[in-house]
C-alpha positions in Angstrom: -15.3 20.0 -16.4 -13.7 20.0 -20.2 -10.6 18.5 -21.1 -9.0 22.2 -21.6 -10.2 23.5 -18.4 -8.4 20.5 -16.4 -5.5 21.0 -18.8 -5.0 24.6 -17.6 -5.5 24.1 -14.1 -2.5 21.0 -14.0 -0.1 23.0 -16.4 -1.0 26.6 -14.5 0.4 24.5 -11.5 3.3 22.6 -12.7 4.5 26.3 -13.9 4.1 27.6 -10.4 5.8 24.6 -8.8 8.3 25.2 -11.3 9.1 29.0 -10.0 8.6 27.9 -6.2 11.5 25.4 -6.6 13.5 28.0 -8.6 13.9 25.2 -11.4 13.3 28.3 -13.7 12.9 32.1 -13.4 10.0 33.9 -14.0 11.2 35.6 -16.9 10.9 32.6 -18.5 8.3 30.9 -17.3 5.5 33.1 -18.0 5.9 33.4 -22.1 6.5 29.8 -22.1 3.2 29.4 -20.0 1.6 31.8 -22.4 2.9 29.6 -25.4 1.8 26.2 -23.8 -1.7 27.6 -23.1 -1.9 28.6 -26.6 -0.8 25.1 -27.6 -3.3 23.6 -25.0 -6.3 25.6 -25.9 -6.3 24.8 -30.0 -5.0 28.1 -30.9 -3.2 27.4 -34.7 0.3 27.2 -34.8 0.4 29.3 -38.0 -1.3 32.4 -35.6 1.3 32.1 -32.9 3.8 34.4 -33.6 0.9 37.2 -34.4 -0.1 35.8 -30.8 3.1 36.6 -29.4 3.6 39.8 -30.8 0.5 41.1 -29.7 1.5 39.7 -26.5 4.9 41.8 -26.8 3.1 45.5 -27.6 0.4 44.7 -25.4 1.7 46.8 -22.1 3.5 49.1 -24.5 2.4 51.7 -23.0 4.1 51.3 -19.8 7.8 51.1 -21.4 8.8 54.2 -21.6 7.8 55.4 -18.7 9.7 53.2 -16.9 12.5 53.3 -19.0 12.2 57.3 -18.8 11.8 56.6 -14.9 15.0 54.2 -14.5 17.0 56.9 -16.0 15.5 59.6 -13.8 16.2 57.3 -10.5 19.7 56.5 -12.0 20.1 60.6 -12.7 19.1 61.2 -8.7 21.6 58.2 -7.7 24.8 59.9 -9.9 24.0 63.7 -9.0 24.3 62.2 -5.2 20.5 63.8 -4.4 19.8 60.2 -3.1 22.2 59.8 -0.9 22.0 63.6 0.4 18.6 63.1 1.0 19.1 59.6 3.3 22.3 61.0 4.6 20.7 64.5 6.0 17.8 63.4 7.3 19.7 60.5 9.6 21.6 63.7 11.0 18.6 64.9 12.2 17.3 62.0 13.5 20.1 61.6 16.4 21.0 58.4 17.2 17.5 57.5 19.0 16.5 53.6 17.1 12.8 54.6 16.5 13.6 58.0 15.3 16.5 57.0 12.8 14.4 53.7 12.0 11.0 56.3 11.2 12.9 58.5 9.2 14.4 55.8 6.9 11.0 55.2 6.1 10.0 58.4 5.1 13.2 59.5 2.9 13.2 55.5 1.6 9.6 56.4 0.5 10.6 60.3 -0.9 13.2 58.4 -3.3 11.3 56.0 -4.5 8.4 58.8 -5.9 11.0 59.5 -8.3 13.5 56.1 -8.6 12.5 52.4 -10.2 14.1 49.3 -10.0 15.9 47.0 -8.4 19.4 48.8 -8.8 18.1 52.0 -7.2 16.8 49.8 -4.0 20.1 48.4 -4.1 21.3 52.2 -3.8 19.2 53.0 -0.8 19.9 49.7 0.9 23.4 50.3 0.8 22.8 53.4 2.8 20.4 53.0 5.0 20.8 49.2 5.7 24.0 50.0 7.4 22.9 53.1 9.2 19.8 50.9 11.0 22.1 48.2 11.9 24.1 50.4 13.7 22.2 52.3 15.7 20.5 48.6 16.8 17.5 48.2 15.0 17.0 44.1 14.2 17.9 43.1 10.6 14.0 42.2 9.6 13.0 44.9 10.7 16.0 47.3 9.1 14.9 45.0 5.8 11.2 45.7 6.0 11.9 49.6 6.4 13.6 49.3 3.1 11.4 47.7 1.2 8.4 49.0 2.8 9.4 52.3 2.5 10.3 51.6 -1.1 6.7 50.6 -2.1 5.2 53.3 -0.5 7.1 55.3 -2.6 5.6 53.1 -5.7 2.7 54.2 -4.7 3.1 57.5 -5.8 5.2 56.7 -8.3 3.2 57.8 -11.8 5.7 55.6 -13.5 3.9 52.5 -11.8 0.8 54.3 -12.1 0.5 53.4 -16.2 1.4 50.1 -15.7 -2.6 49.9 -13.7 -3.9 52.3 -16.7 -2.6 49.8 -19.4 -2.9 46.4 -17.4 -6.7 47.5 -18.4 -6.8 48.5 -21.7 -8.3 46.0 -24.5 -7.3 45.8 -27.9 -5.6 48.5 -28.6 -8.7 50.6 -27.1 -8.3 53.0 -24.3 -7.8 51.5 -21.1 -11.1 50.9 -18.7 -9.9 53.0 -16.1 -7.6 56.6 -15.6 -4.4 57.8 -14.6 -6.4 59.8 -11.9 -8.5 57.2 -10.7 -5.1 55.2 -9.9 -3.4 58.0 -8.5 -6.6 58.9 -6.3 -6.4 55.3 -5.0 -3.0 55.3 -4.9 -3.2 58.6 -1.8 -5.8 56.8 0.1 -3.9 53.5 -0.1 -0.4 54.5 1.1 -2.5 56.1 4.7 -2.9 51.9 6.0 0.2 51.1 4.9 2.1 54.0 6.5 0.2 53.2 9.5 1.2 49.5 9.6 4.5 50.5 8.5 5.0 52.7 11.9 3.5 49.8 13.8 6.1 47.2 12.5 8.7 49.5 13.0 7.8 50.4 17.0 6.7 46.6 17.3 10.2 45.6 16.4 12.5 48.2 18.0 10.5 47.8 21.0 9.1 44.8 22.0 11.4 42.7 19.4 9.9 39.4 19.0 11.8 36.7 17.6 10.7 36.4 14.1 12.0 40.2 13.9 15.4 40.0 16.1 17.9 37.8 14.1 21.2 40.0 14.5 23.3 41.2 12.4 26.9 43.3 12.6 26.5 46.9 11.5 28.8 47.8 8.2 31.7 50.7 8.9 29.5 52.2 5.2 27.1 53.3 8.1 29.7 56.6 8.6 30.2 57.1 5.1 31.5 60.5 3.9 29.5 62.0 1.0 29.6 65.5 -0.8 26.8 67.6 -0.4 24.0 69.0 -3.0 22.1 72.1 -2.7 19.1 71.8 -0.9 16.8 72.6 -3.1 17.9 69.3 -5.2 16.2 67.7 -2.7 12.6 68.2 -4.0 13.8 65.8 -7.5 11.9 63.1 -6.3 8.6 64.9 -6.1 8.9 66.6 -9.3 7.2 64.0 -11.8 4.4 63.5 -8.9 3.8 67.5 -8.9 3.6 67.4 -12.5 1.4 64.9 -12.7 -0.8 64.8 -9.8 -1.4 69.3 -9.5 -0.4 70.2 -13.3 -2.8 67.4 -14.9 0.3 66.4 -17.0 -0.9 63.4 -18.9 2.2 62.5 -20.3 4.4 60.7 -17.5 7.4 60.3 -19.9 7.8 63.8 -20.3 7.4 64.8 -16.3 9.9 62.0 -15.8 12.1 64.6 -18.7 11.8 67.5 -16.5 12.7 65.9 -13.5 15.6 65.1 -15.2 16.0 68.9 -16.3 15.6 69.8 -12.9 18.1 67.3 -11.0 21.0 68.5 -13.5 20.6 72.1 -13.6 19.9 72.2 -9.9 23.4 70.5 -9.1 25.7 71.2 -12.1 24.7 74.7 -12.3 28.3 75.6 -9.6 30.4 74.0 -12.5 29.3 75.1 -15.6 27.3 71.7 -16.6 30.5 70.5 -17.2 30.2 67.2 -15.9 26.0 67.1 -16.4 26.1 65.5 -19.8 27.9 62.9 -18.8 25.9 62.1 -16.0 22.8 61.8 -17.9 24.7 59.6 -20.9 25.8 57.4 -18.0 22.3 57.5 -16.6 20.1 56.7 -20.0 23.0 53.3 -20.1 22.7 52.7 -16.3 18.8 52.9 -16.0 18.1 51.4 -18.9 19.8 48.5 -17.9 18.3 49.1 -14.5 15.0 48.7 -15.8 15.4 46.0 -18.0 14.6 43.0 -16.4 10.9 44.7 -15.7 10.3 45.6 -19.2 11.3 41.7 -20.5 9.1 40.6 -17.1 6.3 42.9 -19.1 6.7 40.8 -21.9 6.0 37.5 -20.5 3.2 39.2 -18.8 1.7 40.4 -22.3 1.8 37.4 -24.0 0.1 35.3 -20.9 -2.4 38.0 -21.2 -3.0 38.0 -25.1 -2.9 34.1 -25.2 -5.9 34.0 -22.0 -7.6 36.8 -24.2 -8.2 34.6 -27.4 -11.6 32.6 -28.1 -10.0 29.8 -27.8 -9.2 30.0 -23.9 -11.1 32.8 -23.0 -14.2 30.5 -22.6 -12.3 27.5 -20.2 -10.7 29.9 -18.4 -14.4 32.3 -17.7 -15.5 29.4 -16.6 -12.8 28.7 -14.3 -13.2 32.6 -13.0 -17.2 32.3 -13.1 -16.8 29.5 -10.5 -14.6 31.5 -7.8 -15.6 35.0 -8.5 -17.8 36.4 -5.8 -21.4 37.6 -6.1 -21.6 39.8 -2.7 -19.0 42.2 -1.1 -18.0 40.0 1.7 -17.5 37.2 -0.8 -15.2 40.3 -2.6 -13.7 40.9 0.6 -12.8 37.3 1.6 -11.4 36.1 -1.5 -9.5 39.0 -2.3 -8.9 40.4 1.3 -8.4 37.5 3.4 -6.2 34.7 0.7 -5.6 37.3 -2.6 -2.5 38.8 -0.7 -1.5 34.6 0.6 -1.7 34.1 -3.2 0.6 36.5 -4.4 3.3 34.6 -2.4 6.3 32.6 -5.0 5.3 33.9 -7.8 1.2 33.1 -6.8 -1.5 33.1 -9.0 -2.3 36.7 -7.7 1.0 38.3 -8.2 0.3 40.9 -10.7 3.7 40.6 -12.4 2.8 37.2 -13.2 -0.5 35.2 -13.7 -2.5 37.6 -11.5 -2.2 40.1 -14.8 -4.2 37.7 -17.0 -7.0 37.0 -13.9 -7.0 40.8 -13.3 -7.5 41.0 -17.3 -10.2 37.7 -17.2 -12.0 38.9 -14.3 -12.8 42.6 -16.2 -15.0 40.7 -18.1 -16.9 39.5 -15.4 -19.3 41.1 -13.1 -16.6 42.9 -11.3 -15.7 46.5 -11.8 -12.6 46.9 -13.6 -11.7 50.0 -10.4 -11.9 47.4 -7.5 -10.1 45.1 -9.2 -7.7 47.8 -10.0 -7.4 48.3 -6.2 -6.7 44.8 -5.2 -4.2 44.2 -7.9 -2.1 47.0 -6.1 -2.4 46.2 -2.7 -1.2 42.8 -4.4 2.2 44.4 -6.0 3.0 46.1 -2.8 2.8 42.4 -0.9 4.2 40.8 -3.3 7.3 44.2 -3.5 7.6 43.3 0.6 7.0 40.3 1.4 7.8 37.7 -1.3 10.8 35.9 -0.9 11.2 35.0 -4.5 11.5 39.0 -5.7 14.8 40.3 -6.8 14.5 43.1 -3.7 13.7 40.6 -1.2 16.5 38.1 -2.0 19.3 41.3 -2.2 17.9 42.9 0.7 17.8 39.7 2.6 21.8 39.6 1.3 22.8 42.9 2.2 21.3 42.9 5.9 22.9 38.7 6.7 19.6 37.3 6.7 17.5 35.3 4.1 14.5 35.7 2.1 12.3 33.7 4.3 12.9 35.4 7.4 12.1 38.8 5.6 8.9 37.0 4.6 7.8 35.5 8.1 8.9 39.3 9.6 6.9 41.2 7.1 4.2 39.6 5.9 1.7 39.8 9.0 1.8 43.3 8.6 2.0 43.3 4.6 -1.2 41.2 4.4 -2.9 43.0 6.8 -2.3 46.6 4.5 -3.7 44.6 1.8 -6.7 43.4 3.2 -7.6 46.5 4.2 -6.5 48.2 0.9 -9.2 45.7 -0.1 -11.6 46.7 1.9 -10.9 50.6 1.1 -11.2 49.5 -2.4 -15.1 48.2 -2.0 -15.7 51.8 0.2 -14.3 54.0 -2.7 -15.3 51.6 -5.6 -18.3 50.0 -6.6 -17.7 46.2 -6.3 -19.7 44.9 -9.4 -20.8 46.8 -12.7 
């Protein structure tokens, strides 16, 4: 084993340790990983900052459309379509635990086809946190509905769709896989974790074992009054998906734009539009800013990624992947099934907002298809979205409900990591595993 291969593996884990002990935030960590690879590996100082602006541009391609998506979410929070959506459908639901707790997950997951970010989880938690407590569902488990049903959401979310398209693309080349081989995934993926999700949900308002029953006092926000949109505002969320998914729009950004279209005309139309302009100024301020901390988290990501990319690592580090990657599809399964999701946990080597970017990006070199890695990598996100307690969801969300991070974690992630592995799995079924 080479002197740059050890070097990696030693600094790779001081930078983890690092995150784990929160002695500094991702944010931060990963370009200054990126940078101390380069530095470790031999690149020359004088190409660094070419290095790093590569590293910058790299995921490009994904900014917009979550910037364009952060306003969008923000516009659906401001024109109160959100909250009428939450609101209306707890109504319905009576005040039977399962039934309120099931429906949470549904209209947490309508939302979030539409809304990005951790200010429009925030939003939603602030709603239906409240309204679980107090119709007695355990805090976990009103936490995992929330963030569950948020990722499920993700999932169809076309906004997190290009960040998969572009994660693959080389060079400036066009990426190795499509928009509609994510989004076809994406439909067959969100069936198991629905599934699981409904299992957690009975398992914990039923039976209510321990790791899941930790009380909390219900909030009086759970009675809220709220003012009430027309109906057919309700179908904003979906909009960008439609457009996407059944009109073969291929740019995101501008299905994002219509949504927008749509949510303003659909509930300022009674007043004239006076007040839609400055919903949607407020909006491009508040999303942005919404979105923010994922595009800079992008960043860090691209520049870890362009640095493990050049000649000068790319070969240490193949060898390090050529040693672990699997030759058969139970070797694919076990690796990535059974410890990839354990490994996305604190900022893991398989998060994909972290260093499992640059092994998803290593490892499309190898004998693996670029598809099932594509697979694994988002059955990854939506463990890591759940279940990690170092994500900016998980610690508000563990906030919010009087609870902590860890307990959300030890609740959710039995159920989390079994989605994933078999999101895995379905991902050698639909996929070929090798090229």
């Amino acid at each position: 084993m080479s002197f740059i291969v050890v070097a990696i593996i030693v600094l790779f884990i001081i930078m983890v340790a690092l995150m784990v002990a929160n002695k500094i935030p991702t944010l931060i960590a990963l370009p200054l990983m990126g940078i101390l690879l380069a530095i470790v590996g031999g690149i020359p100082l004088g190409e660094l900052p070419q290095v790093i602006e590569s590293g910058l541009l790299l995921l490009s391609g994904s900014y917009v459309p979550i910037i364009i998506a952060g306003i969008f979410g923000d516009v659906i929070k401001k024109t109160g379509i959100a909250e009428n959506i939450v609101r209306r459908a707890v109504e319905l639901a009576g005040e039977n635990r399962i039934v309120v707790a099931l429906v949470c997950l549904a209209v947490t997951a309508v939302c979030f086809m539409g809304m990005t970010g951790t200010g429009a989880i925030i939003m939603i938690g602030m709603i239906i946190i409240p309204i679980l407590l107090s119709v007695g569902v355990p805090k976990v488990v009103a936490s995992g509905i929330l963030l569950m049903g948020c990722f499920i959401g993700y999932a169809f979310n076309a906004a997190r769709w290009t960040f998969f398209v572009n994660l693959f693309a080389f060079d400036g080349e066009e990426s190795l896989i499509t928009m509609q081989t994510v989004s076809s995934f994406a439909w067959k993926f969100v069936i198991p974790a629905i599934i699981i999700a409904v299992i957690f949900i009975l398992i914990g308002c039923t039976k209510k074992p321990k790791m899941l029953c930790w009380a909390a006092d219900a909030p009086d926000s759970a009675k809220k009054e709220y003012k009430k949109v027309p109906l057919i505002s309700l179908l904003t969320p979906v909009i960008p998906v439609v457009l996407v998914l059944v009109f073969q729009l291929q740019q995101v950004s501008i299905a994002f734009f219509i949504g927008i279209v749509y949510a303003i005309v659909t509930t300022q139309y009674k007043t004239k539009f006076k007040g839609g302009f400055s919903i949607v100024t407020s909006a491009c301020y508040d999303g942005f800013q919404s979105t923010a901390l994922t595009v800079v988290l992008m960043f860090g990501v691209g520049i870890l990624v362009t640095v493990t990319q050049r000649p000068e690592l790319s070969e240490p580090i193949g060898q390090i992947i050529g040693a672990i990657t699997p030759t058969s599809v139970f070797g694919f399964i076990l690796l990535f099934g059974v410890f990839g999701p354990v490994l996305t946990q604190y900022r893991g080597p398989m998060n994909p907002w972290g260093m499992g970017a640059a092994l998803a990006k290593v490892m499309a070199a190898s004998t693996l298809s670029v598809p099932v890695l594509m697979s694994s990598f988002m059955a990854y996100d939506y463990v890591t979205g759940v279940s990690d307690a170092t994500s900016s969801q998980v610690v508000w969300t563990a906030g919010a409900a009087n609870t902590s991070p860890v307990r959300i974690q030890l609740g959710t992630l039995p159920f989390t990591w079994l989605t994933a592995l078999i999101g895995v799995i379905l991902g050698t079924i639909v996929f070929p595993v090798f090229k």
